[in-house]
C-alpha positions as CSV (number, residue, x, y, z in Angstrom):
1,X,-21.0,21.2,-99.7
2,X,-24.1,21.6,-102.1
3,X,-27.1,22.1,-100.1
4,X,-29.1,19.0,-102.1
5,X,-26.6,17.1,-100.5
6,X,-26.3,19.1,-96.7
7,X,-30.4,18.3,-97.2
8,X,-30.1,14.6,-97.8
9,X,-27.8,14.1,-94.8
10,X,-29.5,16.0,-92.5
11,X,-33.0,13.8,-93.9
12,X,-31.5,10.5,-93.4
13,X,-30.0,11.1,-90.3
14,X,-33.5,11.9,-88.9
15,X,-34.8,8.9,-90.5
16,X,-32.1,6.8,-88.7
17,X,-31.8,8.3,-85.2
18,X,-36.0,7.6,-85.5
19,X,-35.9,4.2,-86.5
20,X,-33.2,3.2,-84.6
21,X,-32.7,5.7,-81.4
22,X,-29.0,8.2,-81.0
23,X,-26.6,5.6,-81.0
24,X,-27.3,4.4,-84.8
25,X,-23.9,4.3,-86.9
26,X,-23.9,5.3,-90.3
27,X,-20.9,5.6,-93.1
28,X,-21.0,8.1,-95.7
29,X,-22.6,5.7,-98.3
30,X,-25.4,5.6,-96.3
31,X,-26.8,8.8,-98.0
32,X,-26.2,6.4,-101.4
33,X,-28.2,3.8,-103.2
34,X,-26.5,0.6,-103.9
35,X,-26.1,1.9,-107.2
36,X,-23.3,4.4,-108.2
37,X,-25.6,6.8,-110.1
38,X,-23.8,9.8,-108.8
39,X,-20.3,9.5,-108.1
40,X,-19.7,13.4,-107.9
41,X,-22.2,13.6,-105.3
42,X,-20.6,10.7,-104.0
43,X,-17.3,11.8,-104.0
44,X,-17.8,15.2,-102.6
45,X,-20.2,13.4,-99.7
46,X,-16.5,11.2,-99.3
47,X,-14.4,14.5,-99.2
48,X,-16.5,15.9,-96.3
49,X,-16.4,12.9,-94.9
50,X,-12.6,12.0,-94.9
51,X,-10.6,14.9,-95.6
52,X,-12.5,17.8,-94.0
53,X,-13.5,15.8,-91.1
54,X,-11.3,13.1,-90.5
55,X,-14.2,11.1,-89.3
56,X,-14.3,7.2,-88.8
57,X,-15.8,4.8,-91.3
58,X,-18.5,4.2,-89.0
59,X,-19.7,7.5,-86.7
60,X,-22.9,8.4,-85.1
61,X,-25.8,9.9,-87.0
62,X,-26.6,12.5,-84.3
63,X,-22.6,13.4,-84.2
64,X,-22.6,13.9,-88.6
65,X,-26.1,15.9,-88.4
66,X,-24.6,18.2,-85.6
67,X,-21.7,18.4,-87.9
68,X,-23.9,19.1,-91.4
69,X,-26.1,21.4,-89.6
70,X,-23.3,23.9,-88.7
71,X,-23.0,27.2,-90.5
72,X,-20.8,26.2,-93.8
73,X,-20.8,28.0,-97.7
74,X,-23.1,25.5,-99.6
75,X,-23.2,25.8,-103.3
76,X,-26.1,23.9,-105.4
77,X,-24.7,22.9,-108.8
């Protein structure tokens, strides 16, 4: 995973275990705008996501920023 994106995840997960305490759900798209500007970004975010993690549509932030924040290879392209 790029680190822009390991960044963003980590960022909004904070911003929605704040807002809304550690039992907050989020999917994937929630690191998205409504708006498919990116959809590389979008599908590697969906890669992690499905096939690496084999995670549920819905799962809790604090359980996907425990997950981003472990020790990975990150690339920035």
């Amino acid at each position: 995973m790029r680190a822009t994106l390991r960044e963003k995840m980590i960022a909004v997960c904070d911003e929605k275990i704040a807002k809304k305490g550690p039992d907050v759900g989020l999917s994937f798209y929630a690191f998205f705008a409504n708006k498919n500007d990116n959809p590389e970004l979008l599908m590697e975010a969906a890669e992690w996501w499905i096939r690496e993690h084999e995670l549920d549509h819905f799962e809790k932030a604090t359980k996907i920023r425990k997950l981003v924040q472990q020790p990975e290879t990150t690339t920035d392209v």
